[in-house]
C-alpha positions in Angstrom: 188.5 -79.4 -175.1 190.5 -82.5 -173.6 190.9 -82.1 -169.7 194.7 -82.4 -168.9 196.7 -82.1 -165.8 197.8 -78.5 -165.8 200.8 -77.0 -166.9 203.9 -77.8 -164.2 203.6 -74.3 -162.6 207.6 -73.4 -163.4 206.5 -73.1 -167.3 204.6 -69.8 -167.2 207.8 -68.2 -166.0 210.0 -69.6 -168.6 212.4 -67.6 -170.5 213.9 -70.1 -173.1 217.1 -70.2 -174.7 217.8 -72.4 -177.5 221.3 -74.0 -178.2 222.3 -75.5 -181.5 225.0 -77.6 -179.6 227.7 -77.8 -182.7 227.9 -74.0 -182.8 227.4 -73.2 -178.8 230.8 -74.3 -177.2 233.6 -76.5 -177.8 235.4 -77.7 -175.1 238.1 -80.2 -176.5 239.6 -78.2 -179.7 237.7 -80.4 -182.0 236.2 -77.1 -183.8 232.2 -78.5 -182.9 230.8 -77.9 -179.7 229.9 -80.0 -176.9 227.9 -81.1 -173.8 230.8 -79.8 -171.7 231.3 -76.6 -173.4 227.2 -75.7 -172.8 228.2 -76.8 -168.9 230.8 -74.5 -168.8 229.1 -71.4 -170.0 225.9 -72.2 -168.0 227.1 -68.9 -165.6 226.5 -66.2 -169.1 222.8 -67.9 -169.6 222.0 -67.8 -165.6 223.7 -64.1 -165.5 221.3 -63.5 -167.9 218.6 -64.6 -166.8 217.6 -67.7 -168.7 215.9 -70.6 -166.7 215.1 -73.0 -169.4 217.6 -74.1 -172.2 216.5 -76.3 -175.3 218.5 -78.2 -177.2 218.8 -79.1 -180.9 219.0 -83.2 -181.7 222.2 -84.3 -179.7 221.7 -88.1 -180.7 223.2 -90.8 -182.4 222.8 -89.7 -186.3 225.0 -89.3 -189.7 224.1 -85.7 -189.2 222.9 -85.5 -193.2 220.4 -82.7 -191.7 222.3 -82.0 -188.6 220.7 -84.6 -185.9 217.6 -84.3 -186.9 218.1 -87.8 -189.0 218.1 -89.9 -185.8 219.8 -93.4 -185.8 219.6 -94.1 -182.2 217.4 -92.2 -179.6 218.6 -94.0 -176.5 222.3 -92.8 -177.0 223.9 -89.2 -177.8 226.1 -88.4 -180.6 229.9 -89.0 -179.7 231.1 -85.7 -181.2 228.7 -84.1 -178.1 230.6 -86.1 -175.4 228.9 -89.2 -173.6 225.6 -89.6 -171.5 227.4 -89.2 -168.3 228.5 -85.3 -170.1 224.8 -84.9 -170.5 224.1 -86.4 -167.5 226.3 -83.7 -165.7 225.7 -80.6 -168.2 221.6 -81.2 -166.4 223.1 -81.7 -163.4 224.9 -78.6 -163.3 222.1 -76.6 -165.1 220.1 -77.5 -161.7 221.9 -76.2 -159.5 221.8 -72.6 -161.9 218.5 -72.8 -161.9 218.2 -73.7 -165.5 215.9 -76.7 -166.7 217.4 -78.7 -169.9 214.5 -79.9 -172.8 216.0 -82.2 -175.2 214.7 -82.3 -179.1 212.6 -85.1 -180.2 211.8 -86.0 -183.6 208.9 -87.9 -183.6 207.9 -88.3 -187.3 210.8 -89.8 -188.7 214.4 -91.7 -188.3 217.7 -91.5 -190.2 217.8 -94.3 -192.9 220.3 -95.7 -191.0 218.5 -96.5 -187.8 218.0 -100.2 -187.3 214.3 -100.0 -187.5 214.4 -98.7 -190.6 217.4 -101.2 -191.8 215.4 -104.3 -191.0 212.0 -102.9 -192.5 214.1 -102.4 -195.9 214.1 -106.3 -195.9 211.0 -107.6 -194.1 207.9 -107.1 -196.6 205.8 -107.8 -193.0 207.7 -104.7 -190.8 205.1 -102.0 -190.7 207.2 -99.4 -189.0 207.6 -97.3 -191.9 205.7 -96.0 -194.8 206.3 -98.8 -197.6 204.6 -99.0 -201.5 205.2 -102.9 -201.9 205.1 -102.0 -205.5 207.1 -99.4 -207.8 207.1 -95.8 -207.0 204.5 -93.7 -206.2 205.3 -89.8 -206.9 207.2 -88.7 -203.2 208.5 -92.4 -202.4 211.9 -93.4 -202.1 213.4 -96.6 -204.2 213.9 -99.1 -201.4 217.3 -99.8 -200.2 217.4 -103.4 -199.1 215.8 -106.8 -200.4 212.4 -105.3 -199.8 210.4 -104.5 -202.9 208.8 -101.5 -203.5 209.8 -97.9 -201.7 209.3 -96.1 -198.5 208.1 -92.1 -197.9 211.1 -89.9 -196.6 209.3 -87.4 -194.2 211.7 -84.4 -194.9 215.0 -85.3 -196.6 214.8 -88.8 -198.6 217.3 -90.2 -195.7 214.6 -89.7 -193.3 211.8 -92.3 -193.8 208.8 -91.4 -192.6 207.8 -93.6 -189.4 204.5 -94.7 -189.9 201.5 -93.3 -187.9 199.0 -94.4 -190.3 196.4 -92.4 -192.8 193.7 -90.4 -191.6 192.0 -91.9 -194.5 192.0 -95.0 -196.3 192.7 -95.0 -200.3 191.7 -98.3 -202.5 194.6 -96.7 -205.2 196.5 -97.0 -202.1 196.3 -100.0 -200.8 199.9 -99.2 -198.2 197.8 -97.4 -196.2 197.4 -98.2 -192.5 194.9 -96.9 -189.9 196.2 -95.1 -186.6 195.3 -98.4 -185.0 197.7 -101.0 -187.3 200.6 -102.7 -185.5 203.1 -100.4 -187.0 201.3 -97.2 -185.5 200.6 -99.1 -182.3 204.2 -99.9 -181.8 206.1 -96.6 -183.1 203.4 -94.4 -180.3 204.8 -97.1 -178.1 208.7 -96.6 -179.1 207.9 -92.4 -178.3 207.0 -93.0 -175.0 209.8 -95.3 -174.3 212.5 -92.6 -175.9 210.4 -89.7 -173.7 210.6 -92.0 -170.6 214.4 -92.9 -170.5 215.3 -89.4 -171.1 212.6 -87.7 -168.5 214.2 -90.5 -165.7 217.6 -89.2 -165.9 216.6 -85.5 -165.4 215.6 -83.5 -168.6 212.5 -81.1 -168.2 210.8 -82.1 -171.1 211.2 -82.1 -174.9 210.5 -79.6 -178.1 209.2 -81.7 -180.5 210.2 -81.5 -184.2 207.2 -81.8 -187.5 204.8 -82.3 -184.7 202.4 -82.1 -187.1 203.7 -84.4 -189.3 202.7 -87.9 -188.0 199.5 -89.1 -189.5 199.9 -89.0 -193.2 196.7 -87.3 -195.2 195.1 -86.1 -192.3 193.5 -82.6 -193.2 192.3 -81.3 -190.4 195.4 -83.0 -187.9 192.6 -84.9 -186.3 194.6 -87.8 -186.4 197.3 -86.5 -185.4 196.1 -84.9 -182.7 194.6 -87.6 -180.7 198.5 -89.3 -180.8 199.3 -86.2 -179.2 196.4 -86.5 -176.2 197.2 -90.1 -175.6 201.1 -89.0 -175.0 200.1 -86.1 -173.0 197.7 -88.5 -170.9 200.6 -90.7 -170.7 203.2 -87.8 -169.4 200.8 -86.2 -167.1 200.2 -89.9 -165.3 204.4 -91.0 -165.5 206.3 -87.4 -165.6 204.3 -84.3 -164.2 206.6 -82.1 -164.0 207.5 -82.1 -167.5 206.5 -80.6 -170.6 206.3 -80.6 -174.7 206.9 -77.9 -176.5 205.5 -78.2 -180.2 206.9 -77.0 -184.1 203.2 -76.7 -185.2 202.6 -73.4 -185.5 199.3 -73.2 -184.7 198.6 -72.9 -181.1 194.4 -73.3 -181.4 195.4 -76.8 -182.5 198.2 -78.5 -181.1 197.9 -76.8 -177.3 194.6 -78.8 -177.3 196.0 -82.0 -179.0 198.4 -81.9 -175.6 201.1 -80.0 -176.3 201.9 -77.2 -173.2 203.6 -75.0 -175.4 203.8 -73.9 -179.2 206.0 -71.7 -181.0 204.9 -69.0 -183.7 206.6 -69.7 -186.4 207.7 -68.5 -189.9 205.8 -71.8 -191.2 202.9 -74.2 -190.4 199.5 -73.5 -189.1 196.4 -72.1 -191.0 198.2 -68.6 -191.5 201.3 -70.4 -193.2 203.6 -68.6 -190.4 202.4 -64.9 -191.1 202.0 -63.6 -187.3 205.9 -64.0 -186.7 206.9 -63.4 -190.5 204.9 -59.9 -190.3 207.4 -59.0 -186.9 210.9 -60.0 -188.0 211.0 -61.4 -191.7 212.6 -58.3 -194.0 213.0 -60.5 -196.8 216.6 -61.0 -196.7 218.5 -64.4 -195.3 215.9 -68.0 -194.9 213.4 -66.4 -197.6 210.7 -69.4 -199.2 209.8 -67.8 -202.6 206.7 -69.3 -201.9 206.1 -66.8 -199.3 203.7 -63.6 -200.1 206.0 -60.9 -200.0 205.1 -58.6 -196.5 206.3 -55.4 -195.0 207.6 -56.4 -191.4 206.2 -54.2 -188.3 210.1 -54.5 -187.2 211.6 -52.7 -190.3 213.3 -49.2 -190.7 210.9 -48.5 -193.3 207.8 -48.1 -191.0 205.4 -49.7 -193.7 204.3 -52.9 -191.7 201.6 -53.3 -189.1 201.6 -55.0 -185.7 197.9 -56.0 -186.9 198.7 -59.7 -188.0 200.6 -60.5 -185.2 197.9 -59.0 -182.7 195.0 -60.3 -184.4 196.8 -63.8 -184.6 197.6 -63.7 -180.9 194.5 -62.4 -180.0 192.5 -65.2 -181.9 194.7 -68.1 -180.1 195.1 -66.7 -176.6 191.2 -66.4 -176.5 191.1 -70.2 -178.2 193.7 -71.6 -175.1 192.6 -69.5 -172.3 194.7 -71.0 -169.5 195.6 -74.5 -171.0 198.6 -73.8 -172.3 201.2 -71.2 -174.1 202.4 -69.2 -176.7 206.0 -69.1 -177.6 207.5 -66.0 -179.0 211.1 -66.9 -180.6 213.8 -64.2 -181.9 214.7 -66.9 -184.7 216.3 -70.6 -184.4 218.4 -73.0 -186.4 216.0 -72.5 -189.5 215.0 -69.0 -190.1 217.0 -65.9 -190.2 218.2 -64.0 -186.8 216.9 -60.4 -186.2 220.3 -58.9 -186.9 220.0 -60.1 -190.9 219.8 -58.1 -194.4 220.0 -54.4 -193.6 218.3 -54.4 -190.2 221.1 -53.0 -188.2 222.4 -53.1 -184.8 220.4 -49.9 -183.1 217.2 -51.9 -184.2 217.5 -54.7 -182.3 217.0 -53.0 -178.6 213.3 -52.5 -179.9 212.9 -56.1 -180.6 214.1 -57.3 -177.4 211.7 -54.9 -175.4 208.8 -55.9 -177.2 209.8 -59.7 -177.4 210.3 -59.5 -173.6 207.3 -57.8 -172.5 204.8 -59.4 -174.6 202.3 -61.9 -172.6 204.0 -64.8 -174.7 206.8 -67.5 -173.1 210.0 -65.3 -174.6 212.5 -68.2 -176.3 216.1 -66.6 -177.3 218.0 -68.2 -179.6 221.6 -68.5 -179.1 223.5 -65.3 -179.7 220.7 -62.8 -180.7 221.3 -61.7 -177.1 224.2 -60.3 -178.4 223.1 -59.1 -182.2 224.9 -61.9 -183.7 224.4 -61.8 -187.6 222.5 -63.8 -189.9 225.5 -64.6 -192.4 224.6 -65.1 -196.4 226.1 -67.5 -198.8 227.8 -70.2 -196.6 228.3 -73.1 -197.8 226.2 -76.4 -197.6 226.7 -77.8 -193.9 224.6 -81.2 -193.1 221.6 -80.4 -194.8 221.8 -76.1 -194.2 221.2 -75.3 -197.8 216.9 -75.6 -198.4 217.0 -73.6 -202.0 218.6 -71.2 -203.8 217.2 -67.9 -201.1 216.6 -70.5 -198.2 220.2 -71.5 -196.3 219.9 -72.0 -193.2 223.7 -72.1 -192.5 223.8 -67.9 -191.9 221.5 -69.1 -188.6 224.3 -71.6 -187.1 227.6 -70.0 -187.1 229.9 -70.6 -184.0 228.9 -68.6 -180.9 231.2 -65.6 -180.5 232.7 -65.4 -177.2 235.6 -63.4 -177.6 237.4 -61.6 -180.0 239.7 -65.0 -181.2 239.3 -66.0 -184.4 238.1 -69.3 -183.0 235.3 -67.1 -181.4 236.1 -68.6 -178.2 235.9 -72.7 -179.6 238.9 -73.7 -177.2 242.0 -74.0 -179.5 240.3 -75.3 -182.8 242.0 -73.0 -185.9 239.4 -71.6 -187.7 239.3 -73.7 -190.3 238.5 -76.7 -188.3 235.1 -75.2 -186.8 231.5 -76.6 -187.7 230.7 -73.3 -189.7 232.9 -70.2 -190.1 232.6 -67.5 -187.9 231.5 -63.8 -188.3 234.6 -62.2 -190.5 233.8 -58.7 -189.6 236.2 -56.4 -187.5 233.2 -55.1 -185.8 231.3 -58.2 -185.1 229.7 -58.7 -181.6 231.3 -60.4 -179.0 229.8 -61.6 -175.7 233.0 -60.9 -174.0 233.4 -57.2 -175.0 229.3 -57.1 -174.9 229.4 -58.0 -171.0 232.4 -55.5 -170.1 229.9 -53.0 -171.6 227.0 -52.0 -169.7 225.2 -49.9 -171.9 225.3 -52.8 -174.5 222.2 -54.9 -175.8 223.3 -57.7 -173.7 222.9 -55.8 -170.5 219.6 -54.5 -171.8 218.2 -58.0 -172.3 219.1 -58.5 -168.9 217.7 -55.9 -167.3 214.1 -56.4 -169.3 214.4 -60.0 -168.5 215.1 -59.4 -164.8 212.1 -56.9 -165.2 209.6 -59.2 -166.5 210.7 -62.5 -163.7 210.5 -59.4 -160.9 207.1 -58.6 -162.1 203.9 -60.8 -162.5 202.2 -58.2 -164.7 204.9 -58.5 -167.5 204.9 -62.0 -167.7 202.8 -64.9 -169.3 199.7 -64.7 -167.4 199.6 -60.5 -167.0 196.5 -58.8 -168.9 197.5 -56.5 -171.7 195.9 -53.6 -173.4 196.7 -52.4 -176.7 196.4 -48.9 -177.0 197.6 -48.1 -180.4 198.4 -50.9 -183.1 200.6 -48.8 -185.0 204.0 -46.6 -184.9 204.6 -46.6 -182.4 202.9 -49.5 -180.7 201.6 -48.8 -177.0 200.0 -51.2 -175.1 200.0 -51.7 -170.9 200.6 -54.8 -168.8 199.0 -55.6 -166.2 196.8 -52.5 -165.6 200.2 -51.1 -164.4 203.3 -51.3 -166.7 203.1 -48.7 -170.2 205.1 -50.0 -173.4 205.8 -48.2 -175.7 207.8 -49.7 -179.2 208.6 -47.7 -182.0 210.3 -50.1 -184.6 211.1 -47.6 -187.4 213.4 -44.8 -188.3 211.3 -41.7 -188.0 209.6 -39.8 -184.9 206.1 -41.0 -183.9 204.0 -39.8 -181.5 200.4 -40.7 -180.0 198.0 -38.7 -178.1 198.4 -40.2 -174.0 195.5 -39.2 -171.8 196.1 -41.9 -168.7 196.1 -39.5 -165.7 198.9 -41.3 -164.0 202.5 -40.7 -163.3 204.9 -42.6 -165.4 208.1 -43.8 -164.1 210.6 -44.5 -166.8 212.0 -48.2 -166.1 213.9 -49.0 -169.3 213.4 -46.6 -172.1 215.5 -44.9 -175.1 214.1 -42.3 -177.3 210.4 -42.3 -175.6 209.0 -39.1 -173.6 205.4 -38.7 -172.3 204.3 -34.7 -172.1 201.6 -33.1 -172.0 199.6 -36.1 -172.9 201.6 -36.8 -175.7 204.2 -39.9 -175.9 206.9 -38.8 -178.7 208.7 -41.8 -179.9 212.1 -41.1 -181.3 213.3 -43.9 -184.1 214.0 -47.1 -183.0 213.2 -46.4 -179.5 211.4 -48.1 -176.5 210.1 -47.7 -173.3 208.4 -49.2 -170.6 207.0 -47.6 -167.8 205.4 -48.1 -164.2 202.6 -46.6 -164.1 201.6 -47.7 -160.3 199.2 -49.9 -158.8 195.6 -48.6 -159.5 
């Protein structure tokens, strides 16, 4: 394994929280948030808790798959306000206690980025991924003078930059190695975009299609030593900073360089199973590709905690102490926990496993308060993926308050980036915060509870003593947990000797060496220092 600097030491503490900036807060009445609207609701995420924020694309793009078509990475998007807003939104987070990682995508641009405009005329420009001659099945007509077409990396209006083949093709002559001038100069053009954000404050970046860069490269060999040059590079110029990978596949990319990856619904050699087999009930973001799959975190009870133990198992052993595990409620692209008919009273259970786990927690913007995972909305800058895959349910407006503009300043409903929650009884964080016995004051309380206590965090042991309804497993030698994700009583025979004082439970009793687990309930326990 590649020796790097380690890990800045704030990371194994971090409890993420990701903001999809459109829908956060608006402060100007425009109906699409903004860097001053995130600045002035940085006192709910440092009441909370939260001490790291990331940030989907805020740059420069035409927004055809909502920023994550780039057309300038030196310069932010005017709809989110100027540099000098983001300049003072980090600012501000600082002095909250709250780091700020931008989004980087690496792989590709927005067809309207200048590179790409002058490699559409100039047969010589290497930047991209160019057939000088027809098109080959996946390629792209070209748009300019130049002949042939280029490979879109995602959408076709995001060419592909080029990173060169793992492996050379003679029916393929366009192929580049790693080591071409194009490759040379693109891994050049990251570092420069990493280095002029890092200097004006920002922690670090989560990087999109990590994976993506080196084209036919099976085993990510390729791509991984781009990855370990970077890192080399970041650990000489920026320390204290970090990169957070969409991978997928920990065993892989946290070696390549990256200090962080997230388990995902996608990616990696288990095609996303160890979080699909916790949250995914087969309702909202569903790929029809996807083997159907009872999910441990269902009413039903007819999942298993097994995949997602046996994945985690397999990569923590694989990283030992180089690096993370990321463990996200949802994000931009796959469906919140509050989606299909998972209801409110099953989301506590989530949290209190989510939160006590030895993974980095990352909370994506409005779970903390059960927001819902909306079906059918329309087609918003790329949302819509397939007929059961829109990813618009994921990005609606932040609800605030009770308004109908869900607390986006004065902008009428009409005018905001995606319509809001339409029911009477939707959650709010205003009426959430006035209410302590509400899930937003529980994920405070088992966030304050795992940053108060070393053995709940990252780098605390954990036993599993039953991977089943309900799933019990201990922290630290010290702390009992105790999750029961299902609508019918469990129990499990208990024979630890030791007093257990309840810290945050509902539902769970220990007697008589017996823990009874109601439906849907929870607990964790101190069990005392041994």
């Amino acid at each position: 394994m590649t020796s790097f600097r380690p890990a800045p030491g704030w990371l194994a503490d971090a409890v993420f929280y990701q903001i999809y900036p459109q829908s956060f807060a608006d402060s100007n009445g425009d109906g699409i948030g903004d860097f001053n609207g995130i600045a002035e609701r940085l006192d709910h995420l440092a009441w909370l808790g939260i001490n790291t924020v990331w940030l989907n694309p805020c740059f420069v793009s035409p927004f055809r798959d909502a920023g994550y078509d780039v057309a300038d990475y030196l310069d932010v998007a005017p709809r989110y306000g100027s540099q000098d807003d983001l300049a003072g939104l980090v600012e501000k987070a600082a002095r909250h206690g709250i780091r700020v990682l931008l989004d980087l995508v690496a792989g590709h641009t927005s067809d309207e980025h200048p590179w790409f405009t002058a490699a559409a005329n100039d047969p010589d420009d290497d930047r991209y991924i160019w057939a000088p001659e027809g098109r080959p099945e996946g390629f792209v007509a070209s748009p300019g003078s130049r002949p042939g077409a280029y490979l879109p990396n995602f959408f076709d209006s995001q060419p592909a930059l080029n990173f060169g083949y793992a492996r050379a093709n003679p029916a393929e002559p366009w192929r580049r190695p790693v080591d071409a001038p194009g490759p040379r100069a693109n891994r050049a053009a990251l570092r420069s975009v990493m280095d002029h954000w890092l200097s004006l404050g920002l922690a670090g970046f989560r990087v999109d299609m990590a994976a993506s860069l080196v084209k036919d490269d099976p085993d990510r060999t390729e791509t991984a030593g781009i990855w370990t040059e970077l890192r080399h590079w970041l650990d000489g110029a920026h320390p204290g900073a970090v990169l957070l990978s969409e991978w997928g596949d920990p065993e892989v990319s946290v070696p390549a360089g990256f200090h962080t990856d997230f388990f995902l619904q996608f990616g990696g050699t288990t095609d996303g199973l160890p979080l699909r087999s916790l949250w995914s009930n087969g309702e909202g973001t569903v790929n029809d590709a996807w083997d159907p799959l009872d999910c441990f975190f269902d009413a039903s009870g007819k999942g298993s905690p097994r995949p997602f133990l046996e994945a985690w198992q397999r990569a923590s052993e694989a990283l030992g102490d180089t690096g993370f595990i990321s463990l996200p409620t949802a994000n931009h692209d796959f469906s919140r926990l509050n989606c299909g008919p998972r209801t409110a009273d099953q989301l506590p259970v989530a949290f209190a496993f989510q939160l006590t786990w030895p993974t980095l927690p990352a909370i994506y913007y409005g779970d903390e308060i059960g927001m819902r995972y909306l079906p059918g909305l329309p087609d918003k800058e790329g949302s819509v993926l397939g007929p059961r895959y829109n990813r618009a349910g994921s990005r609606t407006p932040m609800q605030w308050d009770d308004a109908p503009n869900a607390g986006f300043s004065t902008a009428p409903a009409d005018r905001l980036y995606l319509p809001v929650d339409p029911s009477p009884d939707r959650p709010t964080v205003a009426a959430q915060h006035a209410d302590d016995t509400s899930l937003l004051h529980l994920v405070r309380r088992l966030i304050a509870l795992r940053t108060s206590s070393p053995e709940l965090g990252s780098a605390g042991s954990v036993e599993v003593l039953h991977a089943g309804y309900p799933l019990v497993y201990v922290r630290g030698g010290r702390y009992l947990v105790v999750v029961n994700p299902q609508q019918n009583q469990v129990s499990y025979t208990y024979d630890d000797p030791r007093d257990a004082r309840a810290l945050e439970t509902s539902g769970v009793r220990i007697e008589r060496g017996t823990i009874t687990a109601q439906g849907f309930a929870y607990g964790v326990f101190d069990l005392g220092a041994r």
